[in-house]
C-alpha positions, -999 to 999 in steps of 0.1 A, spaced: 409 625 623 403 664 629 412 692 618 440 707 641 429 734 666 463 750 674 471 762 638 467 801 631 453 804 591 469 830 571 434 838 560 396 828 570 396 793 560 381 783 593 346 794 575 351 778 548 350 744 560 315 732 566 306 701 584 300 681 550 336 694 540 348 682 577 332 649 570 345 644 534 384 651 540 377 627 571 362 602 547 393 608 522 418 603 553 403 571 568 404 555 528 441 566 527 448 547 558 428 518 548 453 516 514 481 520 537 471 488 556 460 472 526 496 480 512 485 497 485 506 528 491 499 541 451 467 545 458 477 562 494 498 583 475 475 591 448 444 602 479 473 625 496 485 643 466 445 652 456 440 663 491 469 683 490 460 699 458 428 709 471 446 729 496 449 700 531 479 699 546 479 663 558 505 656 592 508 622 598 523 612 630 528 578 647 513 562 673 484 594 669 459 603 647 461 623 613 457 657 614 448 681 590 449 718 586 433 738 555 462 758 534 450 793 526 453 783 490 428 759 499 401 750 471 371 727 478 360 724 443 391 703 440 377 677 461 347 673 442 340 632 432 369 622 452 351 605 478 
């Protein structure tokens, strides 16, 4: 689960997203996808929306992995005790 390489940010967001910040949404992702399995898809939902929120546009596609891109709105502080 990485962060897409093809997108083109509206602004600089690339810098903001230090390894630790790589590693958290990555955390965040792989719990989603572990609720999902579990069938506990309102707590799947609940781990999207506070991603997205924080400014992670999540794409989801089958049969691959989860990508996500940072949104130029995007906010790290809103992922703060998340994990």
């Amino acid at each position: 689960m990485t962060q897409s390489d093809d997108t083109a940010p509206q602004k600089d967001t690339d810098t903001m997203i230090t390894p630790e910040l790589r590693t958290q949404i990555d955390a965040l992702l792989i719990a989603r996808t572990e609720a999902r399995a579990a069938g506990d898809y309102a707590r799947a939902d609940e781990i999207r929306q506070a991603i997205d929120a924080a400014g992670i546009e999540v794409q989801d596609k089958e049969g691959a992995a989860t990508q996500w891109t940072a949104k130029p709105d995007f906010d790290p502080s809103k992922l703060e005790g998340l994990v």
